[in-house]
C-alpha positions as CSV (number, residue, x, y, z in Angstrom):
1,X,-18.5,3.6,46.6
2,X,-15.9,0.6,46.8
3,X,-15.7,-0.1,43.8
4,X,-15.0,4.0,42.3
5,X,-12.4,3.3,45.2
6,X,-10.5,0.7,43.4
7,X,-10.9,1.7,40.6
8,X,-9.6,4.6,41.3
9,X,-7.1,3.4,43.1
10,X,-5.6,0.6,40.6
11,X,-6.0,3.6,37.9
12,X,-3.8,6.0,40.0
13,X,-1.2,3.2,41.3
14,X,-0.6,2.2,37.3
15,X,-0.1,5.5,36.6
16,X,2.5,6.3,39.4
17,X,4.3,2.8,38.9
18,X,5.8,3.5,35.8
19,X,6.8,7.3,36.9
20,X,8.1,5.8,40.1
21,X,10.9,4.2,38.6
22,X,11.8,7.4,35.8
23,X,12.7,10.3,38.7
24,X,12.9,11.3,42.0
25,X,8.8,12.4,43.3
26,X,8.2,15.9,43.4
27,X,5.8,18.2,45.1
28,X,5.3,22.0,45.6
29,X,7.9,21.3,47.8
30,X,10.7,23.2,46.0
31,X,8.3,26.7,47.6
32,X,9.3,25.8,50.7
33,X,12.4,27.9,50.7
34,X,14.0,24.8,48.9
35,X,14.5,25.3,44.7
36,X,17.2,22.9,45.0
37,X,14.6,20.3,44.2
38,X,13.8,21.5,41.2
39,X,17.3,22.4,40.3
40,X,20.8,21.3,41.2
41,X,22.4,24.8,40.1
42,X,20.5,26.2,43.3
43,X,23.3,24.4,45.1
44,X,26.0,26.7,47.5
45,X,24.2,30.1,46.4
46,X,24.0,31.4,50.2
47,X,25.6,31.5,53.0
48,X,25.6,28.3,54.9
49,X,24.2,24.9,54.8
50,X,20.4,24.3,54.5
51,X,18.8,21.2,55.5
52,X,15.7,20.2,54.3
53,X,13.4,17.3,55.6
54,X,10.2,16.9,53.6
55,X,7.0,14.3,54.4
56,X,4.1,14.7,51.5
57,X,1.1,12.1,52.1
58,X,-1.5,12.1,48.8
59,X,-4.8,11.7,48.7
60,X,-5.3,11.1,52.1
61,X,-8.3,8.6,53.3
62,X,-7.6,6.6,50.6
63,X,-6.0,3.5,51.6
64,X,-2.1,2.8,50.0
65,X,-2.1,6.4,48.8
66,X,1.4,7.9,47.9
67,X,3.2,8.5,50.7
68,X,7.0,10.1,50.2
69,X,10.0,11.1,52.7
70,X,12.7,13.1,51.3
71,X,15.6,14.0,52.8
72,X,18.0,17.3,51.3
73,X,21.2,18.6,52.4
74,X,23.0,21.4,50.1
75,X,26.0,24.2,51.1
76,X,28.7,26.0,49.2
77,X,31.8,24.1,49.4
78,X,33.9,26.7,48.1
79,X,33.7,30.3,47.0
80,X,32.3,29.7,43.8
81,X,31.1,25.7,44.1
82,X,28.4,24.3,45.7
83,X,27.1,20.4,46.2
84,X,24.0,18.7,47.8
85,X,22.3,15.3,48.1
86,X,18.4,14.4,48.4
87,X,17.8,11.3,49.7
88,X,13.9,10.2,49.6
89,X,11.7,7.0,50.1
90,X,8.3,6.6,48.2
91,X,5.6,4.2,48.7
92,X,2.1,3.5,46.6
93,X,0.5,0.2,47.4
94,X,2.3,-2.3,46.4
95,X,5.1,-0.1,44.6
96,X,8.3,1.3,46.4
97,X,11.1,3.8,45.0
98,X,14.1,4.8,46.8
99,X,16.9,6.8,45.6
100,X,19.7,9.2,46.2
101,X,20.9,12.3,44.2
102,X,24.2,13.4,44.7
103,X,25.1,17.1,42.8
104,X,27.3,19.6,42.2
105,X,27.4,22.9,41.1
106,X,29.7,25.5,39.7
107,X,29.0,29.5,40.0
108,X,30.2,32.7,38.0
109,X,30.0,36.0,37.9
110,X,29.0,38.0,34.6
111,X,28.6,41.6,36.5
112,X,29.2,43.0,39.7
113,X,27.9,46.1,38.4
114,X,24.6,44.6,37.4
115,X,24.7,41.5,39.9
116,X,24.5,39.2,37.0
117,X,25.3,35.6,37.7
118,X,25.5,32.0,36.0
119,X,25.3,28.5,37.1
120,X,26.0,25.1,35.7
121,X,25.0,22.0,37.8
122,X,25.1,17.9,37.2
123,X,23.7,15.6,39.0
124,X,23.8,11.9,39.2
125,X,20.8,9.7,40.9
126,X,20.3,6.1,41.5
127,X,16.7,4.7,42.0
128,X,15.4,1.3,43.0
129,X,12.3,0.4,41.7
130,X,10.6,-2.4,44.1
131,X,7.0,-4.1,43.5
132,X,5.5,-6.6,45.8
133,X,3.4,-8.9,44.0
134,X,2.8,-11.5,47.2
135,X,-0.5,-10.0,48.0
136,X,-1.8,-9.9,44.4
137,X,-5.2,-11.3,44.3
138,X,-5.8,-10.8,40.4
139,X,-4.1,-14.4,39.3
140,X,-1.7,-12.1,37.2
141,X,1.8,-14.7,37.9
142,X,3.7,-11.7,37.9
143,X,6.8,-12.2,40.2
144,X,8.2,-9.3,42.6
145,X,10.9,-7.4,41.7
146,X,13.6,-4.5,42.3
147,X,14.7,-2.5,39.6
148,X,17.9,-0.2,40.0
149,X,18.0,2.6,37.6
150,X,20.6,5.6,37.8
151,X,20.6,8.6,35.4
152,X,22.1,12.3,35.0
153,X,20.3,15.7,35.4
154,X,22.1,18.7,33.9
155,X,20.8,22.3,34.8
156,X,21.7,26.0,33.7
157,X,20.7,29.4,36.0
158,X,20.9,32.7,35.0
159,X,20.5,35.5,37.9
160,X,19.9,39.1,37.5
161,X,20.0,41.0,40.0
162,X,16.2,39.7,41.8
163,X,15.5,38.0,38.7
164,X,16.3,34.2,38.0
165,X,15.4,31.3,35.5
166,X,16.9,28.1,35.3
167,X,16.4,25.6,32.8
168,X,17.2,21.9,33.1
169,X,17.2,18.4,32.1
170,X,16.2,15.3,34.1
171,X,17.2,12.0,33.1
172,X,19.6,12.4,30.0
173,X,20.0,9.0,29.4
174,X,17.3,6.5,27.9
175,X,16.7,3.2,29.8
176,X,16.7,-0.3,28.6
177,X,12.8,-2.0,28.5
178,X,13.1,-6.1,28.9
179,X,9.5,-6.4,28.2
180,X,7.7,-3.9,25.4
181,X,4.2,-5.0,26.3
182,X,3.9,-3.5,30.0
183,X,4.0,0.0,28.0
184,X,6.9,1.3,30.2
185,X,8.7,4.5,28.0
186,X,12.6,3.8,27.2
187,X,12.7,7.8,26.7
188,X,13.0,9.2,30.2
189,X,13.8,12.8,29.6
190,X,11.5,15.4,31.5
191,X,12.6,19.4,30.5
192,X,12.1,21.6,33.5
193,X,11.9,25.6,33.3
194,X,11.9,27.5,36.5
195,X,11.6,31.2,36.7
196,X,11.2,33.9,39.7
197,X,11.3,37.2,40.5
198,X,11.3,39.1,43.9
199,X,10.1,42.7,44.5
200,X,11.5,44.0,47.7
201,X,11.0,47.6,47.8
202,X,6.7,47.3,48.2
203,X,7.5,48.1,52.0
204,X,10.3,47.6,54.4
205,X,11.0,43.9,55.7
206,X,8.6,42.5,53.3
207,X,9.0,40.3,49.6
208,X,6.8,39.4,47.0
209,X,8.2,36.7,44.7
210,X,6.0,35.1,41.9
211,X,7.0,32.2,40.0
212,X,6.7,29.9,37.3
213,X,7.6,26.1,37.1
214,X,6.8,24.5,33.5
215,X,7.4,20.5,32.6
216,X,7.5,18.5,29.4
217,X,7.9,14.7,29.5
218,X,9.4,13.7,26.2
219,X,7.8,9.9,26.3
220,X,4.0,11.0,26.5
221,X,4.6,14.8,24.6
222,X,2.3,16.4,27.6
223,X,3.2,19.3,30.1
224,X,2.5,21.2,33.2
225,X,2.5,24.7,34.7
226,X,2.5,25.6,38.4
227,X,2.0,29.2,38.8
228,X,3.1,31.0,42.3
229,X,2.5,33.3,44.4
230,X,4.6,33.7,47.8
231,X,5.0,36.7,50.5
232,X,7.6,36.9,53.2
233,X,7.8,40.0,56.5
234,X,10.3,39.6,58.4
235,X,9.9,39.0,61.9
236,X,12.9,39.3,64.7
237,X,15.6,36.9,63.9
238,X,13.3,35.4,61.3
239,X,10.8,36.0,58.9
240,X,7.4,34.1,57.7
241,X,5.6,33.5,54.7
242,X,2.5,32.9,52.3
243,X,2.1,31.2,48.9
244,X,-0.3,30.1,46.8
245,X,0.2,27.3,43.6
246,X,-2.2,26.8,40.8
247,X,-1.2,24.1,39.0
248,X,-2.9,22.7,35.7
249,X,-1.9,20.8,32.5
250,X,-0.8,22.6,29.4
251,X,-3.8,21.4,27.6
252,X,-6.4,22.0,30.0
253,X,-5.6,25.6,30.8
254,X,-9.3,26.3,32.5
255,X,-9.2,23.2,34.2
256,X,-6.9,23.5,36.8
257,X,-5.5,20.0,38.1
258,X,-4.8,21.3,41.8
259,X,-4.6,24.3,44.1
260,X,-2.0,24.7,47.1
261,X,-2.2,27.2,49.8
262,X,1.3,26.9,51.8
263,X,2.6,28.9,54.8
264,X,5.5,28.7,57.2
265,X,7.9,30.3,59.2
266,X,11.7,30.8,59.5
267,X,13.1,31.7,63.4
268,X,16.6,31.6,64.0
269,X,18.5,28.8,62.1
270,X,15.0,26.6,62.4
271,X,12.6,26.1,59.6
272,X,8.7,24.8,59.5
273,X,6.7,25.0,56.8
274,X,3.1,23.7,55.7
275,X,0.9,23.0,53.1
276,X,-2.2,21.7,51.3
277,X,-2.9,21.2,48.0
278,X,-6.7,20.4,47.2
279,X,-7.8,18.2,43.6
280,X,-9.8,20.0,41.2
281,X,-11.3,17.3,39.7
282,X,-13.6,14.6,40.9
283,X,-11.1,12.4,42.6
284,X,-11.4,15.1,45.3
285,X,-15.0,13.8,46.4
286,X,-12.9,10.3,47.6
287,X,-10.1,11.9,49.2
288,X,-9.0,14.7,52.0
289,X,-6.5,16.0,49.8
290,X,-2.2,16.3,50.1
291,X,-0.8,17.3,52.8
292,X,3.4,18.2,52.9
293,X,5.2,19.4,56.3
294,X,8.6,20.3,55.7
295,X,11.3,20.9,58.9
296,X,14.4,22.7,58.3
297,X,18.1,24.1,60.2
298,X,20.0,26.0,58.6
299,X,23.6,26.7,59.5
300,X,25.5,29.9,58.8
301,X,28.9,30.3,57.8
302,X,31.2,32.9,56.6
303,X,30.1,35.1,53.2
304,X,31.6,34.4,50.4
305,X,34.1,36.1,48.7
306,X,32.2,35.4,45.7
307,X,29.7,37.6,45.0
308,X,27.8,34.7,42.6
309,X,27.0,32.5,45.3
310,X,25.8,35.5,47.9
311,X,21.8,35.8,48.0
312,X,20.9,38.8,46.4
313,X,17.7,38.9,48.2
314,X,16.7,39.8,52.0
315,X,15.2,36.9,53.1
């Protein structure tokens, strides 16, 4: 049993050492009433300032497991602008990745008639990439080291009416490798494709919002789904909410990589959300499976004039 353990562990931590130092960690997070994780051009589309503090702990009874914090603020800042920052600290082993984004967003409006909106974000990030090596016990000589790495996102929404899709690229530019032989990609570029849609008029005070979230990473050619369900009733002063995320790899349609049931609940200006996402594969025998909490406020302020950066939903 200890040794499937490291094994499994130095298999998973090699893995998530060269992603650590390409992008900001992500999780089903963005469900949790938060899409401006996935997508800057979510930023200023409501009516206030929403805060968002996030805790995901992988593969938990495994010791040195993933472990990330994340931090994300985002509000309109005019009628038709909006910006936002994540802030986020991720540890695995030996490896550590901290970062900020920092992003702005521009809104219009197509039709008034129709509701009919589109959005154009950037984003700019800086990452450092830190790996301790004083507790290597494998005679490798490799020194420890901190990496700094900063990039641009771009992202595109289009809104209709209770229908939106946003597509976007992480990590435009390519990043310089000293040393080929550690097999770390110089292409960096991860496609995003987000898509939603809410039907409100099932019964009164209630949504049902399915959605799509689909990845490709240039360097390796492989992708992802995660397929969602989520429910909201409104409550007084508040509402809470259901979802459900299947998620599997492009290639391995019928074998799905994870499951996540997630609930929470909204009351006032305050926000609390849980979830737990289970492996589908054989990992799951070593491990209790990922657990994320995510605590909110938000904070109202005048509507907009603007009607592309007013929620066209209920919730």
């Amino acid at each position: 049993m200890r040794k499937i353990l490291i094994i499994l562990g130095v298999v998973f931590s090699s893995v998530k050492a060269t992603a650590q130092e390409v992008e900001l960690p992500q999780y089903v997070s963005h469900l949790a009433d938060n899409p401006f994780v996935i997508s800057p051009t979510y930023a200023g589309i409501g009516t206030g300032l929403q805060v968002r503090l996030n805790g995901v702990s992988q593969w938990i009874g495994v010791k040195d497991a993933p472990d990330t914090q994340s931090l994300t603020v985002e509000a309109r800042i005019a009628d038709t602008f909006g910006g936002g920052i994540s802030l986020f600290n991720d540890s695995n082993g030996f490896t550590t990745q901290k970062g900020a984004k920092l992003s702005f967003a521009s809104h219009l409006t197509l039709s008034d008639f129709h509701d009919s909106f589109l959005s154009f974000a950037l984003s700019y990030s800086f990452i450092q990439f830190g790996q301790d090596t004083s507790q290597d016990n494998t005679n490798s000589g490799k020194p420890s080291r901190a990496i700094n790495h900063s990039n641009f996102d771009v992202g595109l929404l289009y809104r209709f009416e209770k229908f939106s899709i946003t597509a976007n690229v992480v990590n435009l530019l390519n990043r310089d490798v000293e040393n080929f032989e550690t097999g770390e990609p110089e292409e960096l570029r991860k496609y995003v494709v987000f898509s939603s849609y809410i039907f409100s008029r099932i019964s009164r005070g209630f949504e049902l919002e399915p959605s799509i979230l689909y990845e490709y990473r240039e360097a390796t050619g492989r992708s992802k789904t995660d397929m969602n369900i989520k429910a909201r009733k409104g409550i007084r002063d508040g509402y809470v909410w259901a979802g459900l995320s299947y998620t599997f790899l492009n290639d391995q349609f019928f074998q799905p990589n994870a499951i996540a049931p997630l609930f929470g609940l909204k009351k006032d200006n305050l926000y609390l959300s849980y979830g737990f996402s289970i492996n589908m594969n054989k990992t799951q025998d070593f491990n209790y499976g990922t657990h994320m909490i995510t605590l909110g406020f938000d904070y109202e302020r005048r509507q907009s004039l603007a009607r592309c950066t007013q929620k066209m939903i209920m919730f």
